[in-house]
C-alpha positions as CSV (number, residue, x, y, z in Angstrom):
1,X,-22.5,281.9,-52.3
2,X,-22.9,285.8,-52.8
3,X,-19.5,287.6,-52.8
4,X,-18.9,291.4,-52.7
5,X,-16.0,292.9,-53.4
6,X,-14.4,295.8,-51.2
7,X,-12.7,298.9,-52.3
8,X,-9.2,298.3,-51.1
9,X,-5.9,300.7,-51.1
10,X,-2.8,299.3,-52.3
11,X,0.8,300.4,-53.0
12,X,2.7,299.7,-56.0
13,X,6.1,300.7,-57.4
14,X,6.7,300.7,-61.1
15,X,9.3,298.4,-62.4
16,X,11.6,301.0,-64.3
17,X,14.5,299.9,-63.1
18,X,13.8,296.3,-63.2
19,X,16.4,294.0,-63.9
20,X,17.6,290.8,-62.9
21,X,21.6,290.8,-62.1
22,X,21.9,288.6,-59.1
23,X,20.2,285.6,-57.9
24,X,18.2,285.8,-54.4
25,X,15.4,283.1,-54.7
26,X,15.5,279.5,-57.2
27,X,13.3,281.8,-60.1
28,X,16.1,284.6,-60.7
29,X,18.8,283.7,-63.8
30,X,20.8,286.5,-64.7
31,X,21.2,284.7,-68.3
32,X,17.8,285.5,-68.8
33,X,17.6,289.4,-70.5
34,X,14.6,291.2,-68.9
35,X,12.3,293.3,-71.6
36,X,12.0,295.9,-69.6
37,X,9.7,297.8,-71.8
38,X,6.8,294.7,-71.8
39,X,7.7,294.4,-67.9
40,X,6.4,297.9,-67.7
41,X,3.4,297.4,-69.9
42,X,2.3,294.3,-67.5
43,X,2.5,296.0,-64.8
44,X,0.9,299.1,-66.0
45,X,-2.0,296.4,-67.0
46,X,-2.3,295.5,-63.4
47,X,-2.1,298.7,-61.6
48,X,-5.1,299.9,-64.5
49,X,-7.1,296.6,-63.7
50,X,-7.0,297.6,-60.2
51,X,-8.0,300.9,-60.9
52,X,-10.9,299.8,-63.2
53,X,-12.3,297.4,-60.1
54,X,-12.4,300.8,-58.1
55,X,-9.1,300.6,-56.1
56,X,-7.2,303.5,-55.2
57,X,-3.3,302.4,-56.5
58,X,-0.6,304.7,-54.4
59,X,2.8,304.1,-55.9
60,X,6.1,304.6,-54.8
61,X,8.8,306.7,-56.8
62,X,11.5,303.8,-57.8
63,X,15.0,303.9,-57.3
64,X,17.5,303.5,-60.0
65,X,20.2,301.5,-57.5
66,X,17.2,298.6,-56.5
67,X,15.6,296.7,-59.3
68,X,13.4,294.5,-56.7
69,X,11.4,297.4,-55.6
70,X,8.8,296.5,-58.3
71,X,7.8,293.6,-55.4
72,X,6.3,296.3,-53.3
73,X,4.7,293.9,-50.9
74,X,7.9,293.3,-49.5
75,X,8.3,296.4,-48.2
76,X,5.9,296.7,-44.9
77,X,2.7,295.1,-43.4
78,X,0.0,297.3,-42.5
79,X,-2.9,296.2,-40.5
80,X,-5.9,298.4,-39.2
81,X,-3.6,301.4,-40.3
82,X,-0.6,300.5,-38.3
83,X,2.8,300.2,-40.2
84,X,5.2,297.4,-39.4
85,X,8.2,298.2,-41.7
86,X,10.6,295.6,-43.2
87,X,13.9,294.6,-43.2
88,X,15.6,292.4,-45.8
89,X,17.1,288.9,-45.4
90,X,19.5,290.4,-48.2
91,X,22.0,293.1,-48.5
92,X,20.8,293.8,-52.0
93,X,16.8,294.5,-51.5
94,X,17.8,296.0,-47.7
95,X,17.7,299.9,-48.8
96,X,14.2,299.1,-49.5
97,X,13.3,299.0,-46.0
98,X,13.5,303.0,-45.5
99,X,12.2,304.2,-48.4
100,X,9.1,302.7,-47.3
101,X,8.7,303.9,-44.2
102,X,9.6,307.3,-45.7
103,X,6.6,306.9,-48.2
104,X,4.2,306.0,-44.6
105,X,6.0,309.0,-42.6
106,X,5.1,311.6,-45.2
107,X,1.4,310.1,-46.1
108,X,-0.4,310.4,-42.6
109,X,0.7,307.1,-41.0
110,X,1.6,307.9,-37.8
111,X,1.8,304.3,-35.8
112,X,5.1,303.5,-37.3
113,X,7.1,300.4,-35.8
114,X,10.8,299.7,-37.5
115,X,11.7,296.0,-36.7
116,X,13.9,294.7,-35.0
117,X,14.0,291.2,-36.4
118,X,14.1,290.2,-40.5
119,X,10.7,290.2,-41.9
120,X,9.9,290.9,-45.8
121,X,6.3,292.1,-45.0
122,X,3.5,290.7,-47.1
123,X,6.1,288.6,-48.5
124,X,5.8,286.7,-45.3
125,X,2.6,288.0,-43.5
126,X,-0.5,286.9,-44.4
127,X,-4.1,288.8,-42.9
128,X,-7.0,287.1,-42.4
129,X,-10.0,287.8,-40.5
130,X,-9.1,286.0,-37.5
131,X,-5.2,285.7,-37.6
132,X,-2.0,286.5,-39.5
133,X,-0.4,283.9,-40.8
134,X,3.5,284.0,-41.3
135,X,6.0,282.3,-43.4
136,X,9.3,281.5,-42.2
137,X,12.5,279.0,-43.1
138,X,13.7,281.0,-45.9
139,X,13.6,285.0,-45.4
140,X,11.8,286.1,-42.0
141,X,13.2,285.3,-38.9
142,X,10.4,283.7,-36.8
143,X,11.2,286.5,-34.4
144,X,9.5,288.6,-36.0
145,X,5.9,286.8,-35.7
146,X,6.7,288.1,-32.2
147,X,7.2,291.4,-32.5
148,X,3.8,291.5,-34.9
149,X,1.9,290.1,-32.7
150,X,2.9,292.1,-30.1
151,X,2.4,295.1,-32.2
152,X,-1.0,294.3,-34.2
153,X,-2.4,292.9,-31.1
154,X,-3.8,289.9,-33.5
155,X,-2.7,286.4,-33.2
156,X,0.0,285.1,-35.3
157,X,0.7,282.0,-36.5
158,X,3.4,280.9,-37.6
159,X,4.1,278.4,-40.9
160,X,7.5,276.7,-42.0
161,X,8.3,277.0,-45.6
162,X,10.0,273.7,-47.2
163,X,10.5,274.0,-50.1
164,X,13.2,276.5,-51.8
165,X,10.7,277.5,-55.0
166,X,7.6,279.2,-52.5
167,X,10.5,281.3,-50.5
168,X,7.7,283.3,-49.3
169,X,4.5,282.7,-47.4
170,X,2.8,284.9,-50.6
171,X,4.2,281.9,-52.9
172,X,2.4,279.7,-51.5
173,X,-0.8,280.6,-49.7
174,X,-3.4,283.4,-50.7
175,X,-5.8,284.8,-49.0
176,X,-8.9,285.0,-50.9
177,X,-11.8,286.2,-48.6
178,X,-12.2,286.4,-44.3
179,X,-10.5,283.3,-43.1
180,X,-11.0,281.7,-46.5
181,X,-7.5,280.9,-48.3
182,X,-6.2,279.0,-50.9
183,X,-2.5,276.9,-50.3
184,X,-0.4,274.4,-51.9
185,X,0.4,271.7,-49.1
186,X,3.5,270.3,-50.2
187,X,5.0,274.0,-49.8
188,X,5.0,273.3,-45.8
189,X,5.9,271.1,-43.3
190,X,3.7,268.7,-41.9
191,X,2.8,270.4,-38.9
192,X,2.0,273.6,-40.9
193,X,0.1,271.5,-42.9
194,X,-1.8,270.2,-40.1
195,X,-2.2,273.9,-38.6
196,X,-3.5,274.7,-41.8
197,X,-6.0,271.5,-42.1
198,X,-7.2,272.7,-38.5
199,X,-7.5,276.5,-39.3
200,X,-8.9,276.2,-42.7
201,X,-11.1,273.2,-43.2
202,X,-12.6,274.4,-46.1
203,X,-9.3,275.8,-47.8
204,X,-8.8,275.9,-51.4
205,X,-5.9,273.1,-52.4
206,X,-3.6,274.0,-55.1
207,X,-1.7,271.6,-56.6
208,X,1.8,271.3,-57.8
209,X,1.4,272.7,-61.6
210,X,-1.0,276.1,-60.9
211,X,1.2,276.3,-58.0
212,X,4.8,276.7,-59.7
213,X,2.7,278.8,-61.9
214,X,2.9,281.1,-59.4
215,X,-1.2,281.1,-58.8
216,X,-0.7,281.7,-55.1
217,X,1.2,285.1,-55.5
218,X,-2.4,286.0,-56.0
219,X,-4.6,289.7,-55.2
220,X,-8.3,289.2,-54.0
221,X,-10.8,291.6,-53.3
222,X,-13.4,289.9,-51.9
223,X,-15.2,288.6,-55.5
224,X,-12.4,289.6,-58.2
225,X,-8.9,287.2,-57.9
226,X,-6.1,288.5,-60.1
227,X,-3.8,285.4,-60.8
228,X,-1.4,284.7,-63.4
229,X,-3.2,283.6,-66.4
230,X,-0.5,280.6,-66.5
231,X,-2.3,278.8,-63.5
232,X,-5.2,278.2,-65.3
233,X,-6.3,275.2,-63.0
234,X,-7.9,277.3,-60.4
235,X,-10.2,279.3,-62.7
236,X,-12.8,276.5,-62.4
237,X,-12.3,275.6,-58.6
238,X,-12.5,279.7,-58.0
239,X,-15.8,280.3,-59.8
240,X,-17.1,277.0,-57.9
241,X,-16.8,279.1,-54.8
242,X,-18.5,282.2,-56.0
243,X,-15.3,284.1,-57.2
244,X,-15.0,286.2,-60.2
245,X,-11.0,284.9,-61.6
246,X,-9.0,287.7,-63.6
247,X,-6.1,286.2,-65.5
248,X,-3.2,288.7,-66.0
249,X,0.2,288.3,-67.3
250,X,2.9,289.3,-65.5
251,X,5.4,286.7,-67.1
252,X,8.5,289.2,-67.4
253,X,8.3,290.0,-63.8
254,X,8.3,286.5,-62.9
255,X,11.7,286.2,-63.6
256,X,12.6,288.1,-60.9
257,X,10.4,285.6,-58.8
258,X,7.2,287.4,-58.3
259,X,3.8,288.2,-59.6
260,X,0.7,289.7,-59.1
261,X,1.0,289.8,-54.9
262,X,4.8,290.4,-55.0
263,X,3.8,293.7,-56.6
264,X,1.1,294.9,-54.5
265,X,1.4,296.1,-50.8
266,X,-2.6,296.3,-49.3
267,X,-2.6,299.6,-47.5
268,X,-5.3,297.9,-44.3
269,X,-7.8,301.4,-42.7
């Protein structure tokens, strides 16, 4: 099958202040001393692969008080230019919420909506062609696939997260190409599962090992899927399906609980 890849716009925030001194999801250990300098120079790899694919990389100006806001998807979903902000499950990430919409409000987005009910953006929201998908059970209330729907005008459906390591929707489903996606099963609850089955016939299973490898938290273009270089399982199953796999390593930000989606917000025209 031809792919093609599309120029996409994304938003990243650099992890200078990265650090790991509380625990919010099962991956965080405060024992464990960050290297912030080789976090820095993984992430720099990323944003410069991106850039080398011809993507335009915005990025947000970090703030010294909130080490998470490396995992810029959390921050907002944005669909067909509209902005649906976040807001936090947790007191610690929650000043995130308004520096992002600050960064829309003063970069031409003008459809701004500020929720009313928890979401973590693409932490939880998913887009495909025909839907978005949203996660729920451990961060965003499933109120808020209401107040998307209502506000994007798409349909959204919504998918209950069971087990405690794939916290969010992005840990455990990926969006690859259209209504094509990749998911680890196990990560929802039967009925999800069977949504899923229904929805996406033809998805791409991931099992247990590339999955706690994090090879979900995945960025697609279209052709090109950056995924940690750990979940090395799905290289041959993704170049099956036409795909072009780019193994990075993003190892020091994992253990904050997040990889190469967790740091990328897709800015949707």
């Amino acid at each position: 099958m031809r792919r093609d890849a599309t120029p996409r716009r994304y938003l990243m925030c650099p992890p200078a202040h990265f650090k790991v001194t509380y625990s919010i999801n099962p991956w965080m250990d405060p024992a464990k001393p960050v290297d912030l300098p080789l976090a820095q120079a993984q992430w720099e790899d990323l944003r410069d692969r991106y850039r080398a694919l011809g993507h335009t990389v915005e990025t947000l100006v970090p703030d010294p008080a909130l080490p998470d806001m490396v995992y810029a998807a959390n921050g907002a979903l944005v669909v067909d230019g509209r902005v649906l902000g976040a807001r936090f499950a947790y007191a610690e990430r929650s000043a995130e919420a308004e520096i992002h919409l600050e960064w829309f409000r003063t970069h031409g987005f003008r459809d701004i909506h500020e929720p009313s009910h928890i979401n973590e953006g693409e932490g939880d929201f998913a887009v495909t062609a025909t839907y978005i998908l949203a996660g729920r059970g451990y961060r965003s209330s499933p109120l808020s696939h209401d107040e998307a729907q209502e506000f994007f005008g798409r349909p959204v459906i919504g998918l209950d997260l069971v087990d405690p390591r794939f916290y969010h929707l992005d840990t455990a489903l990926c969006v690859l190409d259209g209504d094509e996606i990749m998911y680890h099963p196990p990560a929802f609850s039967p009925g999800s599962q069977a949504v899923l089955r229904r929805l996406f016939p033809d998805a791409l299973i991931v099992n247990e090992e590339d999955a706690a490898a994090f090879g979900l938290n995945s960025v697609s273009d279209g052709l090109h899927v950056l995924l940690p270089q750990a979940a090395a399982g799905l290289l041959k199953p993704l170049r099956d399906r036409g795909f072009e796999p780019i193994p990075m390593d993003l190892g020091e930000l994992l253990k904050g609980g997040g990889s190469i989606k967790c740091c990328t917000q897709e800015l949707r025209p």
